[in-house]
N, C-alpha and C positions, 0 to 999 in steps of 0.2 A: 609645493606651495600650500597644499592642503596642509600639512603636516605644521606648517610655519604656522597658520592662520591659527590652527588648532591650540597649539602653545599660545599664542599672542592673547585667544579668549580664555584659556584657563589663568594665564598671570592678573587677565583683567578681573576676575571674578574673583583672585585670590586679593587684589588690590582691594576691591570693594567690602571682603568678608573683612579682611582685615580693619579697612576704619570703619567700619559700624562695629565692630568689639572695642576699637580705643577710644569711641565716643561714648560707648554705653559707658567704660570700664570707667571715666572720668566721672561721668554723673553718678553712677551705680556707688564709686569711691566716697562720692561726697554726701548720698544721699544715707550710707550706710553709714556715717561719723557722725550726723546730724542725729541720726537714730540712737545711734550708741548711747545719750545723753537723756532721751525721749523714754525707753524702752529697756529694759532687762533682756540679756542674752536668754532667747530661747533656746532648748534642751533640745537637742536632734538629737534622734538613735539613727547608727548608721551599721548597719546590717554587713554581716562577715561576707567574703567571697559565696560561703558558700549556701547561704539565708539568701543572698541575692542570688544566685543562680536557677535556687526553683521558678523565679519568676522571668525566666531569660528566656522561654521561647524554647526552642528544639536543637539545644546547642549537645545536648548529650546523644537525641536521639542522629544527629549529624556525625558526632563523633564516630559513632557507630557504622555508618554508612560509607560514609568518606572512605575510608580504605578498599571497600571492593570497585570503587568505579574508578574504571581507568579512562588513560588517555590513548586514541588509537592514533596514529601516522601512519599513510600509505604511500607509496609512490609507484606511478604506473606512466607505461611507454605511449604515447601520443603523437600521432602522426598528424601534422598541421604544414601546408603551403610556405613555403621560404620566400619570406619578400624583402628585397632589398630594402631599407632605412637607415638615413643617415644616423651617425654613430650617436651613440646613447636615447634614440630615438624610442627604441625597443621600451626604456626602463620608464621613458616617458607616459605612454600608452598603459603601461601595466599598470600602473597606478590607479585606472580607471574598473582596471576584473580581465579578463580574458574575454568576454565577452564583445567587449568595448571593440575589437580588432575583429570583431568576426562580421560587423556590419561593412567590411568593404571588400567588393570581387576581387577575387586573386586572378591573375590573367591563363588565359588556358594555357594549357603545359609547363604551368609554374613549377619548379623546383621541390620536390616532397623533402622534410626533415623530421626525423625524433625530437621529442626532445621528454624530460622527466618531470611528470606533474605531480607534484605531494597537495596530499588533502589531509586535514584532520577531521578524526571525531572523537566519538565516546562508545564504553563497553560499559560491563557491568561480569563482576566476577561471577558464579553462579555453582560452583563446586569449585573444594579443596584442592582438588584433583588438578585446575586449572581451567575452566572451562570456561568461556568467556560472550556474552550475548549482549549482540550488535547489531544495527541495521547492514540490509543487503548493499543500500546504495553507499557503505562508507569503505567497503572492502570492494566492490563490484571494479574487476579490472585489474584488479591491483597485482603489481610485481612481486612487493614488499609490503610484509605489515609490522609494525610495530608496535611494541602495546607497553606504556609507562606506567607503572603503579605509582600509588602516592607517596609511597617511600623512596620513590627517584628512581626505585630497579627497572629497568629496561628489559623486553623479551623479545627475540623472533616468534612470531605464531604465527602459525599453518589456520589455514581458511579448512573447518570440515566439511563444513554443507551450506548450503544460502540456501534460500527459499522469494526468488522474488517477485512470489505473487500476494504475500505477506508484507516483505523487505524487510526478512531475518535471518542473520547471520551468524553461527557459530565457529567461535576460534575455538585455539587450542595454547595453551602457553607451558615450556618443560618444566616441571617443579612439583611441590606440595605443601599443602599447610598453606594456602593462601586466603587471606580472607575474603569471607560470601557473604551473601544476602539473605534473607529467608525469602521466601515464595511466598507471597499471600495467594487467596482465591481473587483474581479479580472478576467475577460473578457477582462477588458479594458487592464491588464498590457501589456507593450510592452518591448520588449528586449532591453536592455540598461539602464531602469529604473532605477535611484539608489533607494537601500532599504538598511535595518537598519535590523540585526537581536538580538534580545533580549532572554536570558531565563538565565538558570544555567550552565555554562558548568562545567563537572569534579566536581561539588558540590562547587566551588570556589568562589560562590554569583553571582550575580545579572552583569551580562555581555554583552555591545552593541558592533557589529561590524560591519562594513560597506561595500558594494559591488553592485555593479548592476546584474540585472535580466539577466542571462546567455539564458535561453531559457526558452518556456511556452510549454503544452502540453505535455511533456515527458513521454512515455510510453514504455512498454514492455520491464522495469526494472526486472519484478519476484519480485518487493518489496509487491506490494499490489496485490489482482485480479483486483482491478479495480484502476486506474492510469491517471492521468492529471495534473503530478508537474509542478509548476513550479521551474528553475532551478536557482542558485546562486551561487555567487564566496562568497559572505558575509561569514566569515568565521565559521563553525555551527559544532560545537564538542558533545561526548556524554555527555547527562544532558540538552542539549538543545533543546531533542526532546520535542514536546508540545507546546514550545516559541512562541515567535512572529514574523513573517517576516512583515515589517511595508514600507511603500513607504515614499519620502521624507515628506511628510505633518504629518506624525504617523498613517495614517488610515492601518487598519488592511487588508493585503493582501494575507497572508499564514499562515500555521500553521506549523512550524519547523517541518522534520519529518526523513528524513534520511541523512546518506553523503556516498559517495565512499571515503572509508578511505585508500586503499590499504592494504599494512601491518604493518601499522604505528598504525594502531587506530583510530587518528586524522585526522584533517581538512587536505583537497587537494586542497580547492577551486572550490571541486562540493559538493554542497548540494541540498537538496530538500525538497519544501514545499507542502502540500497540498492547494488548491488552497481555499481561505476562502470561495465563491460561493457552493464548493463542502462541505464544513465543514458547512455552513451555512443550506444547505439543508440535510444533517444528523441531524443537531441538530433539526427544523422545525419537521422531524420525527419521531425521538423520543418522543419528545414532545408532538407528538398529538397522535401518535400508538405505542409509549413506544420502537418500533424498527425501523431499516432503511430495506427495501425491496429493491432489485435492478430486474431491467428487465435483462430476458436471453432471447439473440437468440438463441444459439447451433451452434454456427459456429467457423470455425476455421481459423480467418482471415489472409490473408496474405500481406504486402507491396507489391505494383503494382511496379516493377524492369521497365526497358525500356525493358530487352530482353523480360519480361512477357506480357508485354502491348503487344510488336511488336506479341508475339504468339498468344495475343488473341484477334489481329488485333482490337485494341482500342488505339487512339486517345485521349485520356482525360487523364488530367494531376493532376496523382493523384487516392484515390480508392483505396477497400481495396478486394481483391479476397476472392471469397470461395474457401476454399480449402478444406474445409474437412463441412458434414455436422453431426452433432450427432444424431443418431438414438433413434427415439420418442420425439424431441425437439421441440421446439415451428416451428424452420425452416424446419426442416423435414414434420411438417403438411401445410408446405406454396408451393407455388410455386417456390420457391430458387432453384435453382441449382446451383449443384458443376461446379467451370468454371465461377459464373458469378462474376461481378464486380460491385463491390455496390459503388456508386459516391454519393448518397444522402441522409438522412434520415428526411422526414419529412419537403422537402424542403431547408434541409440546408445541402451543399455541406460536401463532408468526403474526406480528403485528406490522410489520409493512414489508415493501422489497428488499432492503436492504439487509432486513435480517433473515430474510430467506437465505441471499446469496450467503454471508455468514456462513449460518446453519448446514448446508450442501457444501460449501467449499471446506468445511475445517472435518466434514467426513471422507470416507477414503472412497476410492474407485472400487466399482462391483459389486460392491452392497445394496441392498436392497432396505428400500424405506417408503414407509406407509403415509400420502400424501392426504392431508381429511379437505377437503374440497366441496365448495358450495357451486352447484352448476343449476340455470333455472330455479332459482330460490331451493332447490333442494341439496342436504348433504351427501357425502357418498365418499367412498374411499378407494384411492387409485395407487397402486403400487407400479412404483421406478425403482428401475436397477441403473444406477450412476454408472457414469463412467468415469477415463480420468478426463482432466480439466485440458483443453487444446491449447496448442500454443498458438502465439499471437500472430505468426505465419498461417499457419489453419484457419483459425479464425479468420484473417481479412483475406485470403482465399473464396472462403463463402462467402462475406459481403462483397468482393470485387465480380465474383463469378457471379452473385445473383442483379447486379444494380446492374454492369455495364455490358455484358453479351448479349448475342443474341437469343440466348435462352433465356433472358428473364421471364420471369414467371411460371419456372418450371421449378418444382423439387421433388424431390430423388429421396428414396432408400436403399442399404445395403440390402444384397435380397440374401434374405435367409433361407434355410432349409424348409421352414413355415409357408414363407412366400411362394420357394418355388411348386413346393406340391399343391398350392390353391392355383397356382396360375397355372398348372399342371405341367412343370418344362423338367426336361432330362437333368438327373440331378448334379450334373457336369458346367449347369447354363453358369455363364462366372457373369459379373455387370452388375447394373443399379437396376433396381426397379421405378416407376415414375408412379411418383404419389399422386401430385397436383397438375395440372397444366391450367394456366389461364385463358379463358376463353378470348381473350383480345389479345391474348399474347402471339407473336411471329412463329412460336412452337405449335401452339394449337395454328393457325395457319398452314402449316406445313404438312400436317397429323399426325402430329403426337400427340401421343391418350395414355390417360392414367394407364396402366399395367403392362405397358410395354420396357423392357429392360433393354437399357442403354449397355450397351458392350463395348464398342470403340466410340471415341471424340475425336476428330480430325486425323484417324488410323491411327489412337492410339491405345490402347485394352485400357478398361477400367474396370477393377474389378471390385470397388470399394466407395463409398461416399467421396473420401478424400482425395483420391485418383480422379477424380468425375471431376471434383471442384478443382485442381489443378492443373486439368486440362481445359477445363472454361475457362480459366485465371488468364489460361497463356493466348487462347484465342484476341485476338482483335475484336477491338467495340468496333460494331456493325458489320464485321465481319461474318459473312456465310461462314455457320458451322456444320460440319458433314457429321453423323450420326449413324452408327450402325445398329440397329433398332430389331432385336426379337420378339417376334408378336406371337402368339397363339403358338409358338414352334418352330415359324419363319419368319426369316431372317429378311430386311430390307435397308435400304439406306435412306435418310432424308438429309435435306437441305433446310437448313431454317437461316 
């Protein structure tokens, strides 16, 4: 029905284009014979193909590009509730998305079926060789990828590495001599830039639109964990994830990746690209370690406000507060504290949260980096050794184990070799050490006290932060948890 309505208002629109051209074309006719008699034929110059081309906008620097951005198809196995529906009922429903059928219960012990879901996107070529960079979520799953150039050729390509705490993906497709893109810096882009974006929208074919660079840096969207879009008006719909955001020259500057669609679906005139820099050093790592590693501090940063600055009597414009530090994190083992303000990493200024996380995430695990830090209106310098970045099971592990046990308000470190010889224990002691206990918490009730190391959680060893947090995880909210607790050298149990 859609589809009918849809024709019915293009034929009307065509009806209407059409008699307002046979009404002007009548008077236009007559008023231009009247003239004829009135006026001498003016001289027009009318400019060759190729006099009028330099005035056409970016049709060359297009040509140019068009051919390394492909078309990708996937299809992957999907397991979804088998519900009876009268015949053609099925094809009825689709029409509205896949979505539209998920708003109703399937009855328990429904029927499980396969079935094969194809999604399109977009790539962008990036070496001769065949190499091919796209987002995470348009290969994510997939059985099958396929990759169309714009010559019609057809590829199978192998998925090498994804990355998606970016949401970058690199293919691989068999051949050579295929054409590429050049790499710009996107460091350098600046707000205002006109760019070009390129891909598949809507599966409709091979699509340029055009816009300037809205903003750069854009973070703490919730799109990715780790985030430095840049931002566009250039109009980027679905199917054009993967594409190509191109600067006026056609060098490669972003990798299409999401939009604020509202409720529409579609374009708003906010989109967003991954920055190529950033896509560029996923793909480098792949490549050499077949995955991307990100550095973690364990912080939970916050935008420096004016009222926050003024409370934490700093002057510096700009900085990204602690606010919260993660217990047993790379910053938990540093000198950080909660309160301070981190203005620098590594010598190079941090103007709010988001470009912290950035700057830490797009460095590797292990490495050590010189934090410039305002604490008490004074500066000072604190050195973190990163780790790598946890996965999003770890992570809600420690928010579940600290909001909903009975241990809230207790945090824990891994006990190092450092720890054990201050708290003087056999260098054999395996378990966490206890940093914090709150004084109103059911732990400090019980008697647990900072430096005592946790060994078993409900009899079961822990010998590590993340063993500690998985065994809170699995405990019951309000549930007594049992503790085997070494103090001073002995060994006791509590009940919290």
């Amino acid at each position: 029905m859609r589809v009918e309505g849809f024709k019915g208002r293009r034929w009307l629109a065509t009806i209407s284009v059409a008699t307002a051209l046979a009404v002007t074309g009548f008077y236009g006719l007559r008023a231009a014979t009247l003239a004829r008699f009135e006026n001498p034929a003016p001289t027009i110059k009318t400019a060759s193909r190729s006099e009028a081309a330099a005035g056409r906008g970016y049709s060359a620097v297009v040509k140019r590009v068009v051919p390394a951005v492909v078309n990708i198809s996937t299809s992957r196995i999907v397991t979804q509730t088998a519900l009876e529906m009268p015949q053609g009922a099925d094809r009825f429903f689709r029409q509205f998305g896949d979505d539209f059928g998920q708003q109703f219960n399937a009855p328990q012990n429904a029927p499980q079926q396969e079935r094969t879901e194809k999604a399109l996107g977009s790539g962008v070529i990036v070496s001769p060789e065949g190499y091919v960079l796209t987002n995470n979520h348009v290969v994510d799953g997939a059985k099958e990828v396929t990759v169309t150039l714009h010559d019609k050729r057809e590829f199978k390509a192998r998925v090498v590495g994804t990355d998606p705490r970016t949401d970058v993906a690199l293919l691989k497709i068999e051949g050579s001599n295929f054409p590429t893109l050049t790499l710009a810096d996107s460091a350098k882009v600046e707000i205002g830039d006109i760019v070009l974006a390129v891909g598949n929208p809507f599966g409709v074919g091979q699509t340029v639109t055009a816009g300037i660079v809205s903003a750069t840096g854009r973070g703490g969207l919730g799109i990715e964990q780790v985030e430095d879009f840049i931002q566009t008006d250039a109009p980027i719909n679905p199917g054009n994830s993967g594409g190509a955001l191109v600067d006026d020259e056609g060098h490669l500057i972003g990798i299409n990746t999401a939009i604020l669609s509202g409720n529409s679906g579609g374009n708003q005139g906010i989109g967003f690209a991954v920055p190529i820099n950033m896509a560029r050093h996923d793909m480098d790592e792949i490549l050499a370690h077949g995955k991307v590693e990100h550095g973690y501090l364990g912080i939970l940063p916050q935008d420096v406000t004016p009222a926050l600055a003024k409370s934490f009597n700093s002057s510096e414009n700009g900085g990204a507060l602690v606010g919260e530090i993660t217990p047993g994190s790379p910053a938990a083992h540093s000198d950080l504290k909660q309160g301070d303000i981190i203005v620098g990493v590594n010598g190079q200024p941090i103007a709010d949260a988001s470009q912290l996380r950035s700057r830490i995430g797009m460095m590797n695990p292990n490495v050590s980096v010189m934090l410039k830090v305002l604490r008490n209106g004074k500066m000072q310098d604190v050195a973190v050794k990163l780790g790598d970045f946890p996965s999003k099971e770890e992570r809600a592990s420690v928010e579940k184990g600290n909001s909903d046990s009975s241990l809230q308000g207790v945090t824990v470190e891994n006990l190092t070799p450092e720890a054990t010889q201050e708290l003087k224990l056999p260098a054999t002691t395996k378990g966490v050490v206890v940093d914090q206990v709150n004084p109103s918490s059911r732990a400090a009730d019980a008697g647990l006290q900072p430096g005592d190391v946790i060994q078993e959680v409900n009899h079961q060893p822990v010998t590590s932060v993340k063993d500690y947090n998985q065994a809170v995880y699995a405990s019951k909210k309000d549930d007594p948890v049992l503790l085997l607790v070494d103090r001073d050298g002995d060994t006791m149990f509590l009940a919290v």
